[in-house]
GURO-675332 format. One line per 4 residues: number of its first residue (from 1); for each residue x, y, z negated of C-alpha. Coordinates in steps of 0.02 Angstrom, whole numbers, plus 50000, padded with zeros to 5 digits. Example, Ala and Ser with C-alpha at 12.3 -4.5 7.8 and 13.67 -1.06 7.14 Angstrom:
1> 50615,49775,49610; 50684,49947,49643;
REM end
This chain:
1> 57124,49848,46980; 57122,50020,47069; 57289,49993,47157; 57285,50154,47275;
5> 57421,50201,47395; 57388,50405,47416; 57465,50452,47588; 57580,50606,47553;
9> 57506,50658,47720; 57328,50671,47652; 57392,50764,47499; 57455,50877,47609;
13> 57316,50909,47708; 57164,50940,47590; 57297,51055,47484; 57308,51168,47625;
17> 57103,51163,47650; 57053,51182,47486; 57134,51348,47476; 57021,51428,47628;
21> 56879,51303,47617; 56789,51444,47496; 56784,51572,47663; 56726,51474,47794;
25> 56579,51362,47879; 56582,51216,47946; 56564,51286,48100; 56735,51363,48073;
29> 56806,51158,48062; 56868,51038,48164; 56821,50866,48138; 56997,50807,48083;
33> 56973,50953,47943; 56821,50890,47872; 56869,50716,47873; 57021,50757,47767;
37> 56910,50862,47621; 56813,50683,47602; 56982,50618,47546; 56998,50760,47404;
41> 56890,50700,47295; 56923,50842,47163; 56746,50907,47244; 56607,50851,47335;
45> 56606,50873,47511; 56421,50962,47568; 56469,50908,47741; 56432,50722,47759;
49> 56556,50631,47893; 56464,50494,47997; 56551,50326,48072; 56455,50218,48183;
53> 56536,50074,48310; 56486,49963,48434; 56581,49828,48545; 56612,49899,48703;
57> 56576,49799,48862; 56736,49896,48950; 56903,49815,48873; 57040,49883,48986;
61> 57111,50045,49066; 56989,50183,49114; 56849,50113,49082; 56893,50047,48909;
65> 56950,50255,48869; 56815,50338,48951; 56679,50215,48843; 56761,50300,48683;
69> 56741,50446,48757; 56564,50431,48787; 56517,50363,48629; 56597,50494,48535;
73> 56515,50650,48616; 56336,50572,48651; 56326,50535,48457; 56438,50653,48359;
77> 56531,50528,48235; 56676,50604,48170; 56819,50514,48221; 56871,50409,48353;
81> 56857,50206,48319; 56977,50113,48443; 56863,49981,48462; 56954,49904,48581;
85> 56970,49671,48555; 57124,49583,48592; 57084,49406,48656; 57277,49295,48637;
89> 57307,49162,48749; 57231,49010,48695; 57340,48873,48579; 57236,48723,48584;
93> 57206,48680,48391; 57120,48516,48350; 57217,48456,48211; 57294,48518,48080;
97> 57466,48470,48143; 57452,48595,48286; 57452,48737,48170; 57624,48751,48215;
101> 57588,48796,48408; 57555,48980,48361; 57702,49107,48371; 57704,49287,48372;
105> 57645,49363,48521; 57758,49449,48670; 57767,49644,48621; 57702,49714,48792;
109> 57540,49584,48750; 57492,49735,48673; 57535,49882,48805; 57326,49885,48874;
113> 57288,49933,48683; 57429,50045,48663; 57382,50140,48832; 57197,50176,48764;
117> 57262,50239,48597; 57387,50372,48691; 57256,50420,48809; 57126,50448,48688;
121> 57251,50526,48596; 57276,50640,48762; 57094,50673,48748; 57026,50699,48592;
125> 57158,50705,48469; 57168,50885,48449; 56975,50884,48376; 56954,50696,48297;
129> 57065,50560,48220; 57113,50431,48324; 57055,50275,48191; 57100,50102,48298;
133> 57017,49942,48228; 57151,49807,48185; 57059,49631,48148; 57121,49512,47999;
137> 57254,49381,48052; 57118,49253,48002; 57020,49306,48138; 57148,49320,48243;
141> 57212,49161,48221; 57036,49072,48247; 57028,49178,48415; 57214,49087,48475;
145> 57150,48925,48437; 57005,48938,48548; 56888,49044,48450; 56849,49188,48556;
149> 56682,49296,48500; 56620,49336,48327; 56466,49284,48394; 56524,49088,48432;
153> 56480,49035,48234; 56512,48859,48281; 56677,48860,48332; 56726,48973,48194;
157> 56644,48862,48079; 56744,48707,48140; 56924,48801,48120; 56872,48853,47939;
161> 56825,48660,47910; 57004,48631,47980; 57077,48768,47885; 57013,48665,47719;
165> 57100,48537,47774; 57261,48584,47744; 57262,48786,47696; 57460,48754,47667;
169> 57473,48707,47859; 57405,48876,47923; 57543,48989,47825; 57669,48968,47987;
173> 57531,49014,48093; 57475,49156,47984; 57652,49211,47978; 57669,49247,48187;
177> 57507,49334,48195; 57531,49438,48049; 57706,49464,48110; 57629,49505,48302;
181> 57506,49645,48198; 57613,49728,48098; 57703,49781,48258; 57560,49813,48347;
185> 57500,49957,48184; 57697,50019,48215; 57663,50054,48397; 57490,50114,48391;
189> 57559,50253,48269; 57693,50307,48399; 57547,50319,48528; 57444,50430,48420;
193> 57360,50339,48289; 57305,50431,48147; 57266,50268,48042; 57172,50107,48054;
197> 57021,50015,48019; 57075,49852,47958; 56951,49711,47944; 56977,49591,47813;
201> 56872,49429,47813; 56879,49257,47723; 56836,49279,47548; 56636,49248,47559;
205> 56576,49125,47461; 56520,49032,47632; 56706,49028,47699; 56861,49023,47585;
209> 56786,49097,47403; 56870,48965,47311; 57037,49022,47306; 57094,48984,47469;
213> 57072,49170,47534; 57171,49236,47377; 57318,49107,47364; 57350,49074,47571;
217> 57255,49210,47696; 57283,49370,47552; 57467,49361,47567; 57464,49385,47765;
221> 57320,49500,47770; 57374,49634,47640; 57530,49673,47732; 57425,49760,47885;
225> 57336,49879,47729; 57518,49901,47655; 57606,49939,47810; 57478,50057,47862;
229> 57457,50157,47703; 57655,50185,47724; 57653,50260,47903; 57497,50348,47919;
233> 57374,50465,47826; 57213,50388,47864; 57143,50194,47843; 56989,50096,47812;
237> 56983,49945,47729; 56831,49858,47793; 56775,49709,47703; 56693,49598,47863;
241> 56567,49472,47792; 56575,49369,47939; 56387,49296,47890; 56429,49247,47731;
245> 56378,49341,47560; 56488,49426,47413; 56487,49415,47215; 56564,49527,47101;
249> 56694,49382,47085; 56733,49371,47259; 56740,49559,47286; 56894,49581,47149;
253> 57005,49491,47278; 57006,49661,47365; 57037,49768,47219; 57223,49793,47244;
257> 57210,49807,47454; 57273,49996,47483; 57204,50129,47608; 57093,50296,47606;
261> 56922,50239,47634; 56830,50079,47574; 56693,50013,47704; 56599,49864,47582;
265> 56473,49737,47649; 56335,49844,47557; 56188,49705,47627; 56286,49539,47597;
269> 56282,49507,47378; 56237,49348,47319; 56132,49414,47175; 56143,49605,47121;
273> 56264,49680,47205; 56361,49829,47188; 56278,50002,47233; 56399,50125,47359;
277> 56441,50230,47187; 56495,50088,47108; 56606,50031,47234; 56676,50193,47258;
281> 56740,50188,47074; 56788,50004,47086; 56911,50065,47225; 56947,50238,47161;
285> 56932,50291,47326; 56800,50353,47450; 56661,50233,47512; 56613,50207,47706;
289> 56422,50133,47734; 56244,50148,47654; 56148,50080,47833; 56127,49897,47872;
293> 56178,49884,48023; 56040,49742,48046; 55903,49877,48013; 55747,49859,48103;
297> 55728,50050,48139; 55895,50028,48216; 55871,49902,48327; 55683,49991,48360;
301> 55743,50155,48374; 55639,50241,48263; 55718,50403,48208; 55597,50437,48092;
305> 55583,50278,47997; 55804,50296,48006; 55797,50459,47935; 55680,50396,47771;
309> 55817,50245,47741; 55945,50396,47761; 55870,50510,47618; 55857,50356,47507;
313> 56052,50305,47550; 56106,50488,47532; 55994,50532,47359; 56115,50403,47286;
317> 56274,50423,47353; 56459,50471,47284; 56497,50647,47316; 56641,50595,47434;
321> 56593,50455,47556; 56577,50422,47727; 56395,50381,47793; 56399,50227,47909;
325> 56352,50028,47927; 56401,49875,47835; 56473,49838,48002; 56464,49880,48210;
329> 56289,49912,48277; 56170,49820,48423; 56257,49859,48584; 56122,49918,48664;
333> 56080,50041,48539; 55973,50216,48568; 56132,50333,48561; 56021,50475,48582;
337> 55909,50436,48454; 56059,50391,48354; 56124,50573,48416; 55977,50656,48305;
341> 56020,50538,48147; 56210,50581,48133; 56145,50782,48168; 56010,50756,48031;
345> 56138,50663,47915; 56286,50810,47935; 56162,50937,47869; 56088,50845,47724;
349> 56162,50892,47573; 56166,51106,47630; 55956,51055,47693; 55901,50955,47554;
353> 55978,51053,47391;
REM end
């Protein structure tokens, strides 16, 4: 079930760090270093990595770069999340039949994304990895048919009704998109991506846990994990619940998705679920998470009540992992308190031995 594609570029990298990481300090990193000695998971790193994201409200140009920007320096994650959505021209879907309407999209479609990958590149790539988010072809698809936000639950709802239907009917549809992401993960690395977050979605038990995610959406949505593991050193498989909840059962679907890192919906098990150490070993691979990202210290901003649900997260976590969130964060949330959480969270294992 452990189906791991090892990057030779990774390989590469925490061989030639494990050789001086004896002599020097953290201080003596860059971020792109440290991130790499989570992947070598011969020993534990003391240095714990943090990811947090948000939506941004700025979705183009300047503005769109300069948000990244801002996040990354006011709160001190360790790499740089393109969080950047792509909203398709709408294909009016309202029966099964029109399916067929969706094609792959025109290549400069994707030149405003491309642009705020090489200019964060320009930026910041000398200190951070430049990590874009690339969203499922399910959800993709939902957005072209007229599904634009994760938060319209209705409308997705209706096209996952529709998808029931008649799951054979979406494969030509599924086909374009995947077809139109692929190329986009091919051009992002030429602008400077150093991997990808890839979302995965559909096999909750709410949505398509019955064997429609594993025999019609898997086959489309493990090619964006494949391709990326071949071109570049660093990806995130991030297992979106989209509001629905996991079983053990459900969560084997996944099992044989490649990539570095694997960022679980820790808060989402129907029943017991799986703890981050477990998960870890399920994958054979680093986790990403520990936080709900629904946490009422969060949204309250209580650094002190955030920094007790951190010591009980990090008394129990692998030895390589990645602290973050099931999933993005409130918009609006304290970046300065959550400034003092990622500083208190980088320091825990040397302040807490």
């Amino acid at each position: 079930m452990k189906h791991i594609l090892k990057s030779s570029f990774a390989v590469i990298a925490f061989t030639l760090l494990g050789a001086a990481a004896q002599a020097q300090t953290y201080a003596d990193y860059n971020k792109r270093e440290l991130i790499w000695q989570v992947l070598d998971q011969s020993r534990a790193n003391d240095y714990v990595p943090v990811f947090f994201n948000i939506h941004f409200k700025d979705k183009e140009g300047q503005k769109a770069v300069q948000s990244h920007i801002d996040w990354y320096k006011t709160t001190h994650v360790d790499f740089v999340n393109v969080k950047y959505e792509y909203f398709p021209e709408i294909q009016a879907v309202s029966s099964t039949k029109d399916w067929k309407k969706i094609k792959p999209f025109a290549p400069e479609t994707w030149e405003e994304q491309l642009n705020v990958v090489r200019q964060l590149k320009r930026e910041l790539g000398d200190e951070a990895l430049i990590i874009p988010t690339v969203f499922s072809p399910l959800r993709v698809l939902i957005q072209t048919a007229g599904s634009q936000l994760s938060s319209d639950r209705e409308g997705r709802r209706h096209f996952v009704e529709l998808i029931k239907q008649d799951p054979e009917a979406i494969k030509p549809a599924l086909e374009a998109v995947t077809q139109s992401l692929l190329y986009y993960i091919r051009e992002a690395r030429k602008a400077g991506a150093d991997g990808f977050y890839i979302s995965s979605q559909g096999d909750d038990l709410e949505e398509f846990g019955n064997g429609v995610f594993a025999e019609i959406i898997k086959p489309y949505d493990i090619q964006l994990t494949q391709l990326a593991s071949e071109i570049a050193p660093f990806n995130i498989l991030h297992i979106c619940e989209s509001g629905g909840h996991f079983t053990e059962s459900t969560f084997n679907d996944y099992a044989d998705y490649p990539g570095s890192v694997v960022n679980p919906p820790l808060h989402n098990w129907k029943g017991k679920g799986l703890t981050l150490k477990e998960i870890s070993k399920f994958f054979g691979r680093p986790a990403l998470g520990g936080l709900n990202n629904r946490s009422k210290a969060l949204k309250e901003g209580d650094l002190e009540a955030l920094k007790a649900e951190a010591d009980e997260i990090l008394k129990d976590a692998p030895a390589n992992f990645i602290f973050g969130a099931d999933d993005s964060l409130f918009n609006d949330v304290d970046q300065e308190t959550l400034r003092k959480l990622v500083d208190y969270i980088h320091t825990w294992r040397q302040t807490h031995k």
